[in-house]
C-alpha positions as CSV (number, residue, x, y, z in Angstrom):
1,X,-49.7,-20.8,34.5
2,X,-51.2,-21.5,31.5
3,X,-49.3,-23.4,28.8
4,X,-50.1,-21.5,26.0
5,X,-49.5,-17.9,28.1
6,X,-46.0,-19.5,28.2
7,X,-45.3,-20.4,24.7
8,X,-47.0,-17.1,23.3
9,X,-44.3,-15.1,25.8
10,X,-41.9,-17.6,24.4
11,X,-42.9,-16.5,21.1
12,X,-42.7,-12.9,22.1
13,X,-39.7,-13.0,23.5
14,X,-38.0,-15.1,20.6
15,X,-38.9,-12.2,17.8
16,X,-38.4,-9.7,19.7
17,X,-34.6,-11.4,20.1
18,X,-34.7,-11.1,16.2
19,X,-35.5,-7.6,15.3
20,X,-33.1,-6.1,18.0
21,X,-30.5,-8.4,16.5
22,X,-31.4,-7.3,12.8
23,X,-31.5,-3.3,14.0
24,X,-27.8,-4.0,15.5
25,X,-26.6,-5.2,12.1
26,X,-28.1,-2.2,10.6
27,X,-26.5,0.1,12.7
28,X,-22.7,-1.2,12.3
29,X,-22.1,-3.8,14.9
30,X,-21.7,-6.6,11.9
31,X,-18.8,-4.6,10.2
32,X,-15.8,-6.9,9.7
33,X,-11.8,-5.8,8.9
34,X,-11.2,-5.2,5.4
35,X,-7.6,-6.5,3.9
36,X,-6.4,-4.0,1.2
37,X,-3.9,-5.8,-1.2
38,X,-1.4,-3.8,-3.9
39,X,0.4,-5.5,-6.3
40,X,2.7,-3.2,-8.7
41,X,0.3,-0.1,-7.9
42,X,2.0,3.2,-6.9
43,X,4.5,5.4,-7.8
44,X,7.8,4.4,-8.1
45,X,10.7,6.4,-7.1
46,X,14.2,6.2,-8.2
47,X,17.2,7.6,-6.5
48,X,20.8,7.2,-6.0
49,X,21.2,7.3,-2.2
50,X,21.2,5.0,0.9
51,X,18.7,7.5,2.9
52,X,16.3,6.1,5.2
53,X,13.6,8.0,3.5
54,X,12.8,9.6,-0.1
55,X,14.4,12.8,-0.7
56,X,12.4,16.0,-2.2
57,X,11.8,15.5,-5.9
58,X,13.9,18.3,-6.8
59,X,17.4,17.1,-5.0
60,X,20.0,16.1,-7.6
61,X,21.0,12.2,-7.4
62,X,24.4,11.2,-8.9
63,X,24.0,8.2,-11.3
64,X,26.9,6.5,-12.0
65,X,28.0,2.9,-13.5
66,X,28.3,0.0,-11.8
67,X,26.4,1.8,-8.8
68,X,23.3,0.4,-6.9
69,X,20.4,2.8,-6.9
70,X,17.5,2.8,-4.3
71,X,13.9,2.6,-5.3
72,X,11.1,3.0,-3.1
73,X,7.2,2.3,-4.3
74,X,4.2,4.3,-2.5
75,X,1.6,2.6,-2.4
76,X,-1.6,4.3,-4.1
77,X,-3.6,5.1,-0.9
78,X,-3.7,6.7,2.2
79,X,-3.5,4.8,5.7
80,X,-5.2,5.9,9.4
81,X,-2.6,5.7,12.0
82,X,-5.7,4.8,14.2
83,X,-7.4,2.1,12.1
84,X,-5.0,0.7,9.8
85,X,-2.8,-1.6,11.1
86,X,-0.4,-5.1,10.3
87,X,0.9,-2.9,7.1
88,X,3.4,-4.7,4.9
89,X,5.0,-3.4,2.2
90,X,7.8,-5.3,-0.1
91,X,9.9,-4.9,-3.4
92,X,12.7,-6.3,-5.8
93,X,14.4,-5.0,-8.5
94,X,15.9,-7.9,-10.8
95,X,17.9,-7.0,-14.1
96,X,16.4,-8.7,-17.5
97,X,18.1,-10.8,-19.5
98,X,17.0,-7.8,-22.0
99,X,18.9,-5.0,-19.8
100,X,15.6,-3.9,-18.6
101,X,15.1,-3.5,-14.8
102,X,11.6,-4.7,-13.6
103,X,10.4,-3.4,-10.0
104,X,8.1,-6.1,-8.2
105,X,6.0,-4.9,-5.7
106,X,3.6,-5.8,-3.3
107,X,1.9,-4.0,-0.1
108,X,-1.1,-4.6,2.4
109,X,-2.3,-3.8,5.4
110,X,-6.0,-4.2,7.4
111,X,-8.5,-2.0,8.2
112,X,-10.2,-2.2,11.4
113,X,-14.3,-2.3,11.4
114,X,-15.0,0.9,13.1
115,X,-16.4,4.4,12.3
116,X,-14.4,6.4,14.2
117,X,-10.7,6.5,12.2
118,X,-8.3,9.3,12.5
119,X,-8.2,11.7,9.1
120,X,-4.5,11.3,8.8
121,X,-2.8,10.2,5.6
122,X,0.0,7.7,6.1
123,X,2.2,6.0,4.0
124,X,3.0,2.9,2.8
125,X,6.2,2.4,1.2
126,X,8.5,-0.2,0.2
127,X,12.1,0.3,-0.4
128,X,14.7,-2.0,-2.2
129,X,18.2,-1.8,-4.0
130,X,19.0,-2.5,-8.0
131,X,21.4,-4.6,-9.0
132,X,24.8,-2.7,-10.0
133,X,23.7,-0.1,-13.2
134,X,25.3,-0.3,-16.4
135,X,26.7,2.4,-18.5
136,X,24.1,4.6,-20.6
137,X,20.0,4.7,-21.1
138,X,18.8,2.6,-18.3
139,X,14.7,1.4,-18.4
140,X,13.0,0.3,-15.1
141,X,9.5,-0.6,-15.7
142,X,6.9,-1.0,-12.2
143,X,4.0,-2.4,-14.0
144,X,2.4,-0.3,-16.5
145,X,4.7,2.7,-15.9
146,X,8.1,3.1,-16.9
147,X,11.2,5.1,-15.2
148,X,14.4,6.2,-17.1
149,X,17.9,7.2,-16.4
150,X,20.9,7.6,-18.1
151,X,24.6,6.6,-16.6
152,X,26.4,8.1,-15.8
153,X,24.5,11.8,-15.1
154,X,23.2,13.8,-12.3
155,X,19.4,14.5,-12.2
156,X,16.5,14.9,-9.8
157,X,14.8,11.4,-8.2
158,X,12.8,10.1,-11.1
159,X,9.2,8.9,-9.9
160,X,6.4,7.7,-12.3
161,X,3.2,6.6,-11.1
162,X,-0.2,7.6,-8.6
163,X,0.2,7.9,-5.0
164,X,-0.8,10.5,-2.4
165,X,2.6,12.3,-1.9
């Protein structure tokens, strides 16, 4: 054979190689995982139970001195059960030297590189326990928003802040 027959099919060949690579990437095949990170985003829920899941809104808590409450924090999005996946979800409620609750927060999860995810909305939550309350106006703050209660009383779960509920 000719050598230069065989270095123009090598040529061929090569760019050819290049352009079905490139048309791949186009269509998708060089999507990677995305990690989604929240750090005090959501809406913040307070309520004065030991449940294993938030209550409705308009249940009636009991709030009363030297009592625990439970907050949970939603995170502001929605998940795929089929394409979201090693979701974490964490929180802490410390008191402030100023009598102030602050509500920490931090969730994430990954989603898979694929076009074909379920339409399903999950959740992700994270649920902690205050310190014991004090007696009278009571301020939790979850970033920007801010929650109140007064001790002792009974009310409906206070929530402040976005989330797909």
């Amino acid at each position: 054979m000719n050598s230069r027959f065989c270095l123009r099919t090598f040529f061929f060949r090569l760019s050819f190689s290049a352009v079905f690579v490139s048309i791949l990437g186009s269509l998708g095949c060089g999507l990677t995982d995305q990690t989604q990170k929240f750090k005090d985003e959501g809406k913040a829920c307070i309520w004065a139970s030991r449940q294993n899941s938030l209550p409705e809104s308009n249940e009636l808590m009991s709030y009363q001195e030297g009592r625990s409450v439970t907050v949970t924090v939603r995170m502001p999005t929605c998940l795929s059960a089929s394409c979201d996946v090693d979701r974490k979800a964490t929180c802490l409620v410390r008191k402030l030297p100023n009598g102030e609750f602050e509500i920490s927060s931090e969730g994430s999860f990954v989603s898979k590189a694929t076009d074909a995810c379920s339409t399903d909305c999950g959740f992700l939550d994270a649920t902690c326990e205050s310190p014991p309350l004090p007696a009278g106006p009571v301020l939790f703050r979850h970033g920007t928003q801010e929650l109140r209660i007064t001790v002792p009383s009974t009310s409906a779960v206070v929530c402040k802040g976005d989330a797909p509920f």
